[in-house]
C-alpha positions as a Markdown table, in Angstrom:
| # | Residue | x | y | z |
|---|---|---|---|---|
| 1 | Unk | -31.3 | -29.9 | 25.2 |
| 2 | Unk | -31.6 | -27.6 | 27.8 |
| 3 | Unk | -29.4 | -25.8 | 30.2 |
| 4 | Unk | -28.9 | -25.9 | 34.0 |
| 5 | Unk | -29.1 | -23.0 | 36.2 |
| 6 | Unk | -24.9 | -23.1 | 36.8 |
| 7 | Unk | -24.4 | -23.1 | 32.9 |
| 8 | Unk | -26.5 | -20.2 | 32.8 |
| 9 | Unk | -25.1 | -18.5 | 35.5 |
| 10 | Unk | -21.9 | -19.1 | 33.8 |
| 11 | Unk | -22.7 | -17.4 | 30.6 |
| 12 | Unk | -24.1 | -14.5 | 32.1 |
| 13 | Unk | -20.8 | -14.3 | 34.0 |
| 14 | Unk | -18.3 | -14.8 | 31.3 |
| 15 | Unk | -20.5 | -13.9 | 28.1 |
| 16 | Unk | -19.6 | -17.4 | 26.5 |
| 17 | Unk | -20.2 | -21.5 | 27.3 |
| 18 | Unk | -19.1 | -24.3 | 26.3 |
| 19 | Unk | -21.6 | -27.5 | 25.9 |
| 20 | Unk | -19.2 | -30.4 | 25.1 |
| 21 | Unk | -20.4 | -33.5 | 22.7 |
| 22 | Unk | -23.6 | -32.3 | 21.8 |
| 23 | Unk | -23.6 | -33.7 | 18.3 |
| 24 | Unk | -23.1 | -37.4 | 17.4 |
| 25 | Unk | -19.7 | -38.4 | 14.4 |
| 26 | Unk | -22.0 | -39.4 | 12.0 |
| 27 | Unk | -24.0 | -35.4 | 12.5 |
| 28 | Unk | -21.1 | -34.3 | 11.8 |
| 29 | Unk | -20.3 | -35.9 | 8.8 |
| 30 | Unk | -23.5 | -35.2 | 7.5 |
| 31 | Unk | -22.4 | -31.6 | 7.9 |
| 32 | Unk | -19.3 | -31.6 | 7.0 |
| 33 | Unk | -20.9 | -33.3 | 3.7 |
| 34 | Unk | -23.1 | -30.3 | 3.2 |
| 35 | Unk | -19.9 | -28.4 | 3.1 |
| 36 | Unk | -18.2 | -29.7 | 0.7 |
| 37 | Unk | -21.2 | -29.5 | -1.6 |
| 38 | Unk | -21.3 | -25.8 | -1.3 |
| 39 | Unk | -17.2 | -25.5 | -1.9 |
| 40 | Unk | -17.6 | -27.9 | -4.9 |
| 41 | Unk | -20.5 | -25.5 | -6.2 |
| 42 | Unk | -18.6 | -22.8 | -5.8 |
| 43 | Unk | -15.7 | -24.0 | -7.8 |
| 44 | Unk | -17.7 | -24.8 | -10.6 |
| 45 | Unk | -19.7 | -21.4 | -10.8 |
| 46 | Unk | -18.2 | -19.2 | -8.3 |
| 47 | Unk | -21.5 | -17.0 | -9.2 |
| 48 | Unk | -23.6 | -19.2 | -6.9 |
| 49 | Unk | -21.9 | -18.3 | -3.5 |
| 50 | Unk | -22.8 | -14.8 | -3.3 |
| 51 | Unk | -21.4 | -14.9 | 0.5 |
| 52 | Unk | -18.2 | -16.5 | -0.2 |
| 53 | Unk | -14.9 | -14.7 | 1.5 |
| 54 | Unk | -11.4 | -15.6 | 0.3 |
| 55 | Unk | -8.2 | -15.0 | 2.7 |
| 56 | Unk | -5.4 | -12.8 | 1.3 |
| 57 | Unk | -3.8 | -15.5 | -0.2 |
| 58 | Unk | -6.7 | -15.4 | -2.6 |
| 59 | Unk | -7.2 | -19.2 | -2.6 |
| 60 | Unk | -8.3 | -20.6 | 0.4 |
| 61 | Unk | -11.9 | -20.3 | 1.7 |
| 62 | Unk | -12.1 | -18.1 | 4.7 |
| 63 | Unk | -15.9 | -17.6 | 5.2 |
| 64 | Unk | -19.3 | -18.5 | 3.8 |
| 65 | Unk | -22.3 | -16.2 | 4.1 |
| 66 | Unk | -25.7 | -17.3 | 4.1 |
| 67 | Unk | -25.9 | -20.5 | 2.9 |
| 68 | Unk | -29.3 | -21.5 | 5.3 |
| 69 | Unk | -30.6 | -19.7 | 2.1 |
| 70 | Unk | -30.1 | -21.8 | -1.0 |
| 71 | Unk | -29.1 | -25.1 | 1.0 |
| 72 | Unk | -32.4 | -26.9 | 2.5 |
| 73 | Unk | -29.9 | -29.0 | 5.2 |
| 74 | Unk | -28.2 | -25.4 | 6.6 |
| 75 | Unk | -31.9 | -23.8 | 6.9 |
| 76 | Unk | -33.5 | -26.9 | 8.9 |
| 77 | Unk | -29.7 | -26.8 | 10.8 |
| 78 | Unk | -30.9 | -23.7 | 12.2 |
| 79 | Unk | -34.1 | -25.0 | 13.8 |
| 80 | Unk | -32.4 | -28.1 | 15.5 |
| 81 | Unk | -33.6 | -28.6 | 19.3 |
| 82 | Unk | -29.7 | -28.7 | 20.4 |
| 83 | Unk | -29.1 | -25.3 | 19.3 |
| 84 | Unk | -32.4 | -23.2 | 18.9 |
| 85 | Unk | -33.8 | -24.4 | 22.5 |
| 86 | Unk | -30.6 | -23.3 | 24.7 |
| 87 | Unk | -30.3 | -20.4 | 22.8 |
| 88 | Unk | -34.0 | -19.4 | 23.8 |
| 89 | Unk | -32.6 | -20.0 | 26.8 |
| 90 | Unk | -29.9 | -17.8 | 26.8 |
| 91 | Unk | -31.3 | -14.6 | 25.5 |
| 92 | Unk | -35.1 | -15.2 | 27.7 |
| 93 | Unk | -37.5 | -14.9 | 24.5 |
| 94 | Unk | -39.2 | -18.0 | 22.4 |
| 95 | Unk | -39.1 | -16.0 | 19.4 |
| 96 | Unk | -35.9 | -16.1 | 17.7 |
| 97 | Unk | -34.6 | -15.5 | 13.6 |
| 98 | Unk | -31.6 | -16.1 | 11.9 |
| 99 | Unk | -30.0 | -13.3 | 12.1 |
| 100 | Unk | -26.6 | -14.3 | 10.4 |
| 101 | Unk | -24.9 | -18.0 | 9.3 |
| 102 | Unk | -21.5 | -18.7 | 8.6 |
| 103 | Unk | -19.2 | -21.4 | 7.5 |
| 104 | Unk | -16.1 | -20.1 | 9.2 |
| 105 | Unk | -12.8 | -22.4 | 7.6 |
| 106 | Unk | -9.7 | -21.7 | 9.1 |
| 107 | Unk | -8.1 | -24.1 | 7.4 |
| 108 | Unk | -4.6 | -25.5 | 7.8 |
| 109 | Unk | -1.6 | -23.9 | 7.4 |
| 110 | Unk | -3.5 | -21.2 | 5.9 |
| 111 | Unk | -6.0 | -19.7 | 7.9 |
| 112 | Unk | -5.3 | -15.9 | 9.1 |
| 113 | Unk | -6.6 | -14.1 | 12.2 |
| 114 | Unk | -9.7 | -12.4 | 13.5 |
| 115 | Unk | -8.5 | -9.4 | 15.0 |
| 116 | Unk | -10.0 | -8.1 | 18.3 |
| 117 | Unk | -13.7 | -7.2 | 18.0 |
| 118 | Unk | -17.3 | -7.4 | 19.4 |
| 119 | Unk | -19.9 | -8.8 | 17.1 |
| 120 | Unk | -22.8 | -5.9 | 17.9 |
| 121 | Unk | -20.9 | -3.4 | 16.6 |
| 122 | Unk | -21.2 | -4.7 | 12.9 |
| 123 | Unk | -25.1 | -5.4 | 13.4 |
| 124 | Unk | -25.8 | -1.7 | 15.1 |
| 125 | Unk | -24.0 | 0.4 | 12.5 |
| 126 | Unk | -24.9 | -2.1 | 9.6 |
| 127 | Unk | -28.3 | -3.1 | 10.2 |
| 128 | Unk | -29.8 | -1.1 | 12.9 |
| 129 | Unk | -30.5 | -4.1 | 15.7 |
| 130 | Unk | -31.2 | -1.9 | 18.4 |
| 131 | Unk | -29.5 | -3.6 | 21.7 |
| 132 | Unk | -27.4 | -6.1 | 22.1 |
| 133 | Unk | -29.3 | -9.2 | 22.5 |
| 134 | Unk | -28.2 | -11.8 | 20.2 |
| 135 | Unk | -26.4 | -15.1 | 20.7 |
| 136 | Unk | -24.1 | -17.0 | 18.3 |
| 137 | Unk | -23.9 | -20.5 | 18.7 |
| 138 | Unk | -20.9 | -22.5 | 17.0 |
| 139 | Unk | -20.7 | -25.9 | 16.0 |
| 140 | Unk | -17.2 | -27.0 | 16.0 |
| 141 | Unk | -16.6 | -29.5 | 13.3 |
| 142 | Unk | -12.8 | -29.9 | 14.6 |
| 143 | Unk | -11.5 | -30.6 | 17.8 |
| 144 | Unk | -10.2 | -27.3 | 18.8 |
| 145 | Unk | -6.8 | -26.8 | 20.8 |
| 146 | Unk | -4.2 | -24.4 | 21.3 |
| 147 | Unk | -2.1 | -24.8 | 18.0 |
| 148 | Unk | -4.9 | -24.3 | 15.1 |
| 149 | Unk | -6.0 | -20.7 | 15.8 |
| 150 | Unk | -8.7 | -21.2 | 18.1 |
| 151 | Unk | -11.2 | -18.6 | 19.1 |
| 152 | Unk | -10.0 | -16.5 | 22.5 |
| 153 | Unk | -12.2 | -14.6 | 24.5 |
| 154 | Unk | -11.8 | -11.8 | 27.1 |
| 155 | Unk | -14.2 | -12.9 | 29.7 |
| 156 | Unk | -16.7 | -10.7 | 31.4 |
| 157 | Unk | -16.2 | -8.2 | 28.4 |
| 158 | Unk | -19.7 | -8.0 | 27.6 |
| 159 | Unk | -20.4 | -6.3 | 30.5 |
| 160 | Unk | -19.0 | -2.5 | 29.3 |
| 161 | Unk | -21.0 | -2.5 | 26.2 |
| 162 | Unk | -19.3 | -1.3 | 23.1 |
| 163 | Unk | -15.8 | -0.7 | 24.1 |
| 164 | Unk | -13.5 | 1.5 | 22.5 |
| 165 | Unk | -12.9 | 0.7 | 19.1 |
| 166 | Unk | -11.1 | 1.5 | 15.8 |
| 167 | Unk | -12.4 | 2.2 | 12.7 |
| 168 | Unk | -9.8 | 0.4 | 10.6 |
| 169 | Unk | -11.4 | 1.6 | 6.8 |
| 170 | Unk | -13.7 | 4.5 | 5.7 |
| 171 | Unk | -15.4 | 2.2 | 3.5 |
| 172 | Unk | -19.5 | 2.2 | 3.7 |
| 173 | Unk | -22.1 | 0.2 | 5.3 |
| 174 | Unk | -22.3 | -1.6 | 2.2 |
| 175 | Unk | -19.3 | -2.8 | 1.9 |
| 176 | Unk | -19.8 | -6.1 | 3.5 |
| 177 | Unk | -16.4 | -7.2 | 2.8 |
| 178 | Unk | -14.6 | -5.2 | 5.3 |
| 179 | Unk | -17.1 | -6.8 | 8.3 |
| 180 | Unk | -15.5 | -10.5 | 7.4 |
| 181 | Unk | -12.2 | -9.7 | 5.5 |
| 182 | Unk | -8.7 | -10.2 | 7.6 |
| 183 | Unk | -9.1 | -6.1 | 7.9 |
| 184 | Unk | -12.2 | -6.0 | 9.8 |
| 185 | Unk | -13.7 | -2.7 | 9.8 |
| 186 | Unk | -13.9 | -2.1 | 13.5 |
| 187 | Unk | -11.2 | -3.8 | 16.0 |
| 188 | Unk | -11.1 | -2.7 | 19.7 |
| 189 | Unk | -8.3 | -0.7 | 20.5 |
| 190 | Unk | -5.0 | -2.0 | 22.0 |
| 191 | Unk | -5.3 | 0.4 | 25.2 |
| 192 | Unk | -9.0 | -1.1 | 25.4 |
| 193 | Unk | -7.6 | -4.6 | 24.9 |
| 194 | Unk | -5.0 | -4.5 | 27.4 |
| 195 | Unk | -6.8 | -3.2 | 30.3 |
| 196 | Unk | -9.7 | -5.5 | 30.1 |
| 197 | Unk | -7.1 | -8.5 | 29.7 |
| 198 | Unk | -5.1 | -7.1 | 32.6 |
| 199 | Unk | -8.5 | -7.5 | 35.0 |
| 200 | Unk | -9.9 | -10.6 | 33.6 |
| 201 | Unk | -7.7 | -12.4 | 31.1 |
| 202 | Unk | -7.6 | -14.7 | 27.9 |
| 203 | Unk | -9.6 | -17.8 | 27.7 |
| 204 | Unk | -9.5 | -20.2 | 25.0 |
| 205 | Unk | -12.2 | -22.5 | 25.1 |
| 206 | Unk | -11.0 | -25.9 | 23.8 |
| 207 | Unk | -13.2 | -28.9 | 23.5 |
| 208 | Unk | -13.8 | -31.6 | 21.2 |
| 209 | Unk | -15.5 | -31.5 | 17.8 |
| 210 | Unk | -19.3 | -31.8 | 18.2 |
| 211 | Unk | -19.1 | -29.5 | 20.9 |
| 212 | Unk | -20.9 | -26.2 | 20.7 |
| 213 | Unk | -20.1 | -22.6 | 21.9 |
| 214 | Unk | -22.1 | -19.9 | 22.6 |
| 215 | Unk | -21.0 | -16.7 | 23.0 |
| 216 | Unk | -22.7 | -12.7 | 23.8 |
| 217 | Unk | -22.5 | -10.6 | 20.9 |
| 218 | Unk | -20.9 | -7.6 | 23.1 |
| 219 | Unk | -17.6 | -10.2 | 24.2 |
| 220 | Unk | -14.3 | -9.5 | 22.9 |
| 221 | Unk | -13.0 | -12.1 | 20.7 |
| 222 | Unk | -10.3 | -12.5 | 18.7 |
| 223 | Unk | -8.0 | -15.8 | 16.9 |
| 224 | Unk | -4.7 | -15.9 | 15.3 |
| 225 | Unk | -3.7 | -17.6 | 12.5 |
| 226 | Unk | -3.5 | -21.2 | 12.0 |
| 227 | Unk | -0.1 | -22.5 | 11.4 |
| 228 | Unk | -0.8 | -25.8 | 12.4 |
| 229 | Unk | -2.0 | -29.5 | 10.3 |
| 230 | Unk | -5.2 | -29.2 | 11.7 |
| 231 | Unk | -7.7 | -27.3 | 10.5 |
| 232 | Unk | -10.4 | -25.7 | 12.6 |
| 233 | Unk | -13.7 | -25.2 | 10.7 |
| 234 | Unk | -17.2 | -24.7 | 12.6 |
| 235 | Unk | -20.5 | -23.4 | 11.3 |
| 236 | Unk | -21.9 | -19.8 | 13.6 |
| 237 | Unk | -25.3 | -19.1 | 13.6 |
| 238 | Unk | -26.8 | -16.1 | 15.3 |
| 239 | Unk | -30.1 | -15.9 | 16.9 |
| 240 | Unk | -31.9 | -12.7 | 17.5 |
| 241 | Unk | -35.3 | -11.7 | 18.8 |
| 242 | Unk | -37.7 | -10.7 | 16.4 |
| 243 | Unk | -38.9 | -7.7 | 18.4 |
| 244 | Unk | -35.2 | -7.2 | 18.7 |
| 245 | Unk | -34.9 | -5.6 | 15.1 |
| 246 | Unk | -35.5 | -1.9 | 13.3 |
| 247 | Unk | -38.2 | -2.9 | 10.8 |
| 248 | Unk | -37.5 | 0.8 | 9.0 |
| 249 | Unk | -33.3 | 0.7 | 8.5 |
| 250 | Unk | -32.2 | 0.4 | 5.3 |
| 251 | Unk | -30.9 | -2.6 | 5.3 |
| 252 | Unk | -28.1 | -2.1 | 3.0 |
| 253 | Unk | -26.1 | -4.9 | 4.2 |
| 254 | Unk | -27.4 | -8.0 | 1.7 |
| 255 | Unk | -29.5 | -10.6 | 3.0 |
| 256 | Unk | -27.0 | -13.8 | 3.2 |
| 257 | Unk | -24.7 | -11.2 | 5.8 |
| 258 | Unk | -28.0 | -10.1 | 7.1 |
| 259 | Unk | -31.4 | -11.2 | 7.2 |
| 260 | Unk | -34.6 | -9.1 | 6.6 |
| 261 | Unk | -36.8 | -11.5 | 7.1 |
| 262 | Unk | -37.5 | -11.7 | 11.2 |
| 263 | Unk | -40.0 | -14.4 | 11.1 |
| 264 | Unk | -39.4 | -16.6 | 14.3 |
| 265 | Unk | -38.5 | -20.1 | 13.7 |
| 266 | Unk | -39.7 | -23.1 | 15.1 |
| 267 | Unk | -37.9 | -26.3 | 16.7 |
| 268 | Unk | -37.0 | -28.8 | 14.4 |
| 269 | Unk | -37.0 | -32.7 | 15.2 |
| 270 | Unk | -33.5 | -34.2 | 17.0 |
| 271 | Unk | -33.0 | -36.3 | 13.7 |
| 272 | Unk | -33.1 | -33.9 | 11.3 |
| 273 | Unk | -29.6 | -34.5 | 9.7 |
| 274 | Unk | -31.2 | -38.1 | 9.3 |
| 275 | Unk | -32.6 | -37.7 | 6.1 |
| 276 | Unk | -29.6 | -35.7 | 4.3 |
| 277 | Unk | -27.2 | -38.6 | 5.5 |
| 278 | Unk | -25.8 | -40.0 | 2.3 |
């Protein structure tokens, strides 16, 4: 798959873009398969989800972590031509890694909210990526709309680097729960918030499941919760340059928030769910 010169233009503008349809029912399925496999091993040794992130409620699943690393079907999701090509594309370099993956489940009735934030943030402070490169590409495995806590961005955001911000907890680097937790560690501040919605607005980009979104790791975002029947689940994976990293920081963050290993990865076939269909 590969972009046209206006949707390029338009991420560039707005820091986000929406490619509608891209994956086929029965992709999805396959998917959302995969999903289930990983919440059912989970339940049974709760040990073998290192990444896994409750919400306050304490039951339901908020966020997985790193999953491309123990499930064969996430790792070769990462390489598919539909996502890795565009977001070549996007960011101007060939040689991309996985810099984080997420199962983000904001389930019904229960899911909470993402407060205000910019992505880069997390990965300057916590792992040292030197500029603000990246791109995070989501698959939405729901349709999205207005009533189950979809994702709203500020547009053009991305465009005043790291805006002005809060530092909700003291808690250190290594703490990776307060970069996923309903308290993140570092929200944008209301002032900040207000004035850049007063110049360009909200936008909630709704589309159909099997769309995809990508989206600048400098762009305010933010989601409330989902009080709705329908839950709105989608799998995030963010590509980085590998000569966009700092080989030397200390990585304390662990590996399924934060990969160490920057070896680029290479386009997968277009059928590569195929063979994991069951």
């Amino acid at each position: 798959m590969k972009l046209n010169s206006k949707q390029l233009e338009s991420y560039i503008k707005n820091g986000f873009l929406v490619v509608e349809n891209v994956f086929l029912s029965n992709e999805l399925e396959t998917i959302c398969q995969a999903i289930n496999q990983v919440i059912e091993d989970y339940r049974a040794n709760s040990a073998s989800v290192e990444g896994l992130v409750l919400e306050d409620d304490k039951t339901s699943i908020r966020t997985i972590n790193g999953v491309h690393l123990k499930y064969e079907i996430f790792k070769e999701l990462c390489c598919h031509p539909k996502l890795l090509l565009p977001s070549r594309q996007l960011v101007k370099d060939n040689n991309l890694y996985v810099h984080q993956f997420k199962i983000n489940l904001k389930e019904a009735f229960t899911g909470d909210i993402w407060a205000w934030h910019q992505d880069y943030i997390y990965w300057l402070k916590g792992d040292g990526m030197p500029k603000a490169r990246a791109v995070s590409v989501a698959i939405l495995l729901d349709d999205v709309m207005e009533f189950n806590g979809p994702l709203m961005f500020i547009p053009q955001s991305h465009k005043f680097g790291i805006i002005d911000f809060k530092l909700i907890t003291e808690s250190d680097e290594s703490d990776w729960t307060s970069n996923v937790a309903v308290k993140l560690k570092y929200t944008a501040s209301q002032v900040a918030v207000t004035k850049l919605v007063n110049d360009f607005g909200i936008v909630v980009p709704k589309a159909q499941k099997g769309s995809i979104l990508f989206f600048d790791s400098n762009i305010l975002h933010a989601s409330g919760s989902n009080l709705s029947p329908f839950s709105r689940r989608f799998v995030l994976i963010t590509y980085n340059p590998v000569n966009n990293v700092e080989v030397n920081h200390s990585g304390l963050r662990p590996t399924f928030l934060a990969s160490r290993d920057f070896t680029p990865i290479s386009v997968g076939e277009e059928n590569l769910l195929q063979k994991y269909k069951r």
